[in-house]
N, C-alpha and C positions, 0 to 999 in steps of 0.2 A: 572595619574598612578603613583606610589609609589614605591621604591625602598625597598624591604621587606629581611630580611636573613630567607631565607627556613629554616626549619626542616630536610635538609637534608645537611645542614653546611657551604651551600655556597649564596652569592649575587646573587640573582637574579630575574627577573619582574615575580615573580608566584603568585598564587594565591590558587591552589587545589596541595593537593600527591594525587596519585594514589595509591593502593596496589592491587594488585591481585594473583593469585596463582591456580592452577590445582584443580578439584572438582570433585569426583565421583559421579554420577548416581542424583537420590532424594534428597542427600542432600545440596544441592544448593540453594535449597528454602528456607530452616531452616537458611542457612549463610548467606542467605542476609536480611533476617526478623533481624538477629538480628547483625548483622553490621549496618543496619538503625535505629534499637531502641540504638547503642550506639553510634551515632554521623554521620556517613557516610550522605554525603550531594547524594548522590546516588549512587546505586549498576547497575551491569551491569554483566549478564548471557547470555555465549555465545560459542559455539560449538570451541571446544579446538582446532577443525581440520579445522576452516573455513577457503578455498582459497588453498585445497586442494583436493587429490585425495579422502581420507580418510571424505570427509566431509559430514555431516549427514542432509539431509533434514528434514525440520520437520513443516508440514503446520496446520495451524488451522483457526477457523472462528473467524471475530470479535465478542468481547462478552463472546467469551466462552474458558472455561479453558483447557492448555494445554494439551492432555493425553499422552501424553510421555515427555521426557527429553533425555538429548544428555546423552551417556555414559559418554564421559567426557567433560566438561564445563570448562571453564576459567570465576573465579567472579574476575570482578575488583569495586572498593569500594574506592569512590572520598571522601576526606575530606579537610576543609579547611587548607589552608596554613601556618596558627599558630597551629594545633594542633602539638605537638612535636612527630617523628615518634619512639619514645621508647614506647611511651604511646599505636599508632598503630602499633606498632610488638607486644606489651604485648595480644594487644586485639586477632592481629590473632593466636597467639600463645597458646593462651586461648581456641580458639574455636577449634583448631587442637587438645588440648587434650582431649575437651568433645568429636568429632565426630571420631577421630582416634581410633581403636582397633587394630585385629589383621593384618585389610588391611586398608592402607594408603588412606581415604577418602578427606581429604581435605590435598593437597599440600606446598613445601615452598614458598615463599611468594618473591613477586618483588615489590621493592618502581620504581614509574615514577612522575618526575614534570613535571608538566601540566602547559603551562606557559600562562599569559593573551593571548590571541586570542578575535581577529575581528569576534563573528561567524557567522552575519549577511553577510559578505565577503567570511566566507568557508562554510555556505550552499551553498550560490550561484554557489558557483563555481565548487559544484557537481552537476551543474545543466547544461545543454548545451540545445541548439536547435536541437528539432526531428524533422528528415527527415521520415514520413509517406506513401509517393508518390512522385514524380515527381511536383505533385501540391498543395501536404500539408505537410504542416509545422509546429509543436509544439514549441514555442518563449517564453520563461519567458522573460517579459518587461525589464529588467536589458541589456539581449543581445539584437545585430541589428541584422536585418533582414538577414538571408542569400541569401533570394531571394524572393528581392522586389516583382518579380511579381508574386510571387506563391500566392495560400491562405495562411496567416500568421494567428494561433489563438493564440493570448499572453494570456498565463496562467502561474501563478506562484502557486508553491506548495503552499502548506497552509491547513486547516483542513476536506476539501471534499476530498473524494478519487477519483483520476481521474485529473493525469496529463499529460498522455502519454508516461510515464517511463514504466508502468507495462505492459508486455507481455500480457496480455489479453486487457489493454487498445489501445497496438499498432493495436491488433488483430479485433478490432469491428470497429477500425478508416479505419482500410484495407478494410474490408468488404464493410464499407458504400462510399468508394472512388471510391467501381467497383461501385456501381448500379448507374442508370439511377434514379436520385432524381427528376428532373424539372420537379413541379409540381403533387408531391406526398406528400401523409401526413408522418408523423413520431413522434414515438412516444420511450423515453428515459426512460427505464423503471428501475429505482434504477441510478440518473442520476449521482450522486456526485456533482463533481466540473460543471457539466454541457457539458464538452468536446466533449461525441458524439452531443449532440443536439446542439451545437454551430457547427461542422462538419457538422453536416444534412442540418443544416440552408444556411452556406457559400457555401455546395457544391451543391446547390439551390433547396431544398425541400419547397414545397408549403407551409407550416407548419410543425412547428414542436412544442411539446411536452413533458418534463419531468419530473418525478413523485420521490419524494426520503420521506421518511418516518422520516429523519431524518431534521429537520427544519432549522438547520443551513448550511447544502449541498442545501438547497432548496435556504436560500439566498446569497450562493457563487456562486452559479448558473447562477441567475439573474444579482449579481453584472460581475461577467464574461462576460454574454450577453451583458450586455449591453457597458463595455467598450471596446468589440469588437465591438461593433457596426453591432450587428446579433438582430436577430426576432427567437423568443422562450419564451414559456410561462412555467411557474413550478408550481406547486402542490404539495401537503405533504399527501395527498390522494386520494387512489386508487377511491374514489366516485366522486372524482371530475374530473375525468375524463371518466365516463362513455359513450363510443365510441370508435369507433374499429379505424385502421388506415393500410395505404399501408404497411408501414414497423414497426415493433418493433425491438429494441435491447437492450437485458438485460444481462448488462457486472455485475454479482452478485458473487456468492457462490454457490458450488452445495447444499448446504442443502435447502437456500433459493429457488433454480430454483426448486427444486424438489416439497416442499409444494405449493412456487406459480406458477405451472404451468397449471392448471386451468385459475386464475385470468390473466395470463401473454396471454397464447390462446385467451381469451375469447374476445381483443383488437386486434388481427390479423382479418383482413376482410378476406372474403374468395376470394382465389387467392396472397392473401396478403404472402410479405416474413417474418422471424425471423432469429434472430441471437442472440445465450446466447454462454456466456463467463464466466472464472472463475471456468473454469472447469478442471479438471487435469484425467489423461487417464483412470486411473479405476473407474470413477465416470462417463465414457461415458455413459457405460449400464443401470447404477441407471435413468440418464438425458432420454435413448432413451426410455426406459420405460416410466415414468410418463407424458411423451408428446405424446406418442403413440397415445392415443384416439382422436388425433384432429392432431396432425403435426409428419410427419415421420424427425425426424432429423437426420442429419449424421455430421459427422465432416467434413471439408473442409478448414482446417489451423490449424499449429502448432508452437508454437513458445514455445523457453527454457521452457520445459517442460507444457506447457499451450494449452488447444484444444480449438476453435472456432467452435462450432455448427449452424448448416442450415437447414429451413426448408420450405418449401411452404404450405401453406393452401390449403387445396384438393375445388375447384369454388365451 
């Protein structure tokens, strides 16, 4: 590490400035399209009121584009550490006169030095061990066990979705910790990281099952499985798994549960249970409908703002 003189006049271990500054409505996206075509090593858009009363929810699905924006947004826009900050006040100063009219669109503007950081050290350490039950436990490998003798499943973040952080994922881990597993099938439908069918598995299901579309969740999956040292097989298609099973549970997206809910049924045995996740409360009715014709589902768990759907297969 290097002892560098900032751009902002003083000795010190940096490496990036910051700028950021208050941003009305749509044009957020224009300011940061073209702070990154003139240097900015990345932009960052983000709800002006977050961690507040005033703070604006705003959900989307993977893949697809936002359809709203926050009223007001805070951009901040990282450059490196020798660029001279005259040069970045001239730039936002520039863009304030193109997007400013008669109301004040894009705001003044705050320098922050950003100093070298360990972030292999500060992800971690936004990371703790989940308590799921009384006998299950979410463990990134980095921490010890908080209780050797529960079930421990050591998962670390990384590119599958599905670490046990997300309120839908605590919600399917819940579910599957009440049933009566020993010696039933199961089947992990949209599996990610692999975490419920690693839970199916430990919390003794005869077999278990998961299916993810996406080939790289398929091999986090198995890499997971296996250095817990669980029994679970993966797939990247719905063909390859053709056969029904005692339990399903698809922690997705409502737009996905809704198309594949067909496909998702048609793996429930009759008598058999479900459970889909990833569903938010006005999107119940859309979910009770398209399942109708084969499973009456109702909600039976709610977490920060997230429902857990239930269903039995009529023998």
């Amino acid at each position: 590490m290097t002892t560098r003189r900032s751009a902002l006049g003083r000795d010190d271990l940096t490496t990036w400035i910051e700028i950021s500054g208050p941003v009305k409505g749509d044009a957020a996206d224009a300011i940061a399209d073209a702070l990154l075509e003139a240097g900015a090593l990345a932009v960052d858009v983000a709800d002006l009121h977050a961690e507040s009363d005033a703070e604006q929810p705003i959900f989307g699905e993977p893949g697809m584009p936002l359809s709203q924006r926050w009223a007001d947004s805070r951009i901040a826009a990282l450059f490196d550490g020798d660029v001279a900050t005259e040069d970045i006040e001239a730039l936002w100063q520039t863009l304030r006169d193109d997007v400013n009219g008669d109301a004040v669109v894009l705001g003044p503007h705050e320098f922050r030095v950003v100093p070298e950081t360990d972030w292999v050290r500060a992800t971690q350490a936004q990371f703790e061990p989940i308590q799921i039950t009384s006998k299950l436990w979410i463990v990134p490998t980095w921490c010890e066990l908080p209780d050797p003798a529960a079930i421990n499943l050591r998962v670390d973040p990384g590119l599958a979705f599905g670490t046990g952080t997300h309120p839908t994922t605590r919600l399917c881990l819940q579910w599957l910790s009440d049933l009566p597993l020993a010696g039933r099938t199961v089947l992990d439908y949209g599996c990610g990281s692999g975490i419920l069918a690693m839970a199916a598995s430990a919390l003794g299901a005869a077999e278990v099952i998961g299916v993810d579309i996406d080939p790289q969740a398929v091999e986090t999956a198995r890499l997971n499985t296996a250095a817990n040292r669980l029994t679970a097989s993966y797939a990247v298609s719905d063909a390859e798994i053709n056969r029904q099973f005692d339990i399903v549970v698809a922690n997705i997206l409502a737009g996905p549960l809704t198309v594949l809910a067909p496909a998702i049924c048609a793996h429930v045995k009759a008598g058999g249970q479900l459970a889909l996740a990833g569903i938010l409360p006005p999107q119940i009715d859309r979910i009770t409908d398209a399942y109708a014709p084969w499973i009456a589902m109702t909600v039976i768990a709610e977490r920060d703002g997230w429902v857990c759907m239930s269903g039995t297969r009529a023998p």
